[in-house]
N, C-alpha and C positions, 0 to 999 in steps of 0.2 A: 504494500500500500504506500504511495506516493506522499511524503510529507507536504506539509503547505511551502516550506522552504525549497522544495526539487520546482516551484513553477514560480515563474518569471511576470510578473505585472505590467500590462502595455497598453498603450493609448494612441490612437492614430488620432489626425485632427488635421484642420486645414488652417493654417495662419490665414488670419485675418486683420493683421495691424502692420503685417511690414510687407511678403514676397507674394500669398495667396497663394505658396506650395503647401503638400501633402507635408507632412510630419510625423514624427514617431518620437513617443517617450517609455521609456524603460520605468516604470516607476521603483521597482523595487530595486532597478541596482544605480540609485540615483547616491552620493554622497551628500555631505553636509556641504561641502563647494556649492555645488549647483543644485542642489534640493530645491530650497526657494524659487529659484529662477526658471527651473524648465517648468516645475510645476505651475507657476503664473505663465509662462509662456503658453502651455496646455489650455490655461482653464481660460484664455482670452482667446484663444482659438475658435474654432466651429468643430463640435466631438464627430468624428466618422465614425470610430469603431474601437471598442475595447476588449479587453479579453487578457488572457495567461498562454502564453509558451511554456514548454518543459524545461526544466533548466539543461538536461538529456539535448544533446544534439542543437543547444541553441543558438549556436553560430551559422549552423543551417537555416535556421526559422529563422534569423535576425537577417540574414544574406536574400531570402524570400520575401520577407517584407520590406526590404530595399528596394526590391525590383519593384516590388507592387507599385511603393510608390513613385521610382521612376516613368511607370505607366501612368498612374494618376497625373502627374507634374507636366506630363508631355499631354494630355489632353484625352486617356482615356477614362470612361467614365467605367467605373464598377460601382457595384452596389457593395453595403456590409456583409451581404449573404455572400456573394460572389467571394470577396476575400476569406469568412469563415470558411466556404468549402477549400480554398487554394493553401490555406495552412492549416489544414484540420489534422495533420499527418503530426503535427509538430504540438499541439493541445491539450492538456490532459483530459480524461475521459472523465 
């Protein structure tokens, strides 16, 4: 059984105060540096999508939702569901 510690906490979002790209925040492996800051940066955005990664393989899931939102930033539109399905490989159950 998977502790709460093995999954990874994340937020996609769109800026809205500065470029109007896709973004992504890690929340739980944020430090006390930048805690504050991405977090306000997150919460002044527009929320796309949230969710947990497995901490298992999360360089893979992080490198996938990279891409995603290279797609998003270049002008494709996905839905929430559309990304849930595209890393659901990477999710805890």
């Amino acid at each position: 059984m998977p502790f709460e510690s093995d999954k990874i906490m994340f937020e996609i979002y769109r800026e809205t105060t500065y470029t109007g790209k896709y973004r992504v925040v890690y929340f739980t492996e944020l430090q006390d540096h930048n805690k504050e800051t991405e977090i306000s940066r997150a919460m002044a955005g527009e929320h796309f999508y949230d969710g947990f990664i497995r901490a298992y393989r999360k360089d893979q899931a992080k490198e996938l939702i990279e891409q995603i939102l290279t797609r998003m930033n270049e002008g494709e539109k996905l839905t929430p569901e559309q990304v849930e399905n595209e890393i659901k490989a990477f999710t805890p159950t």
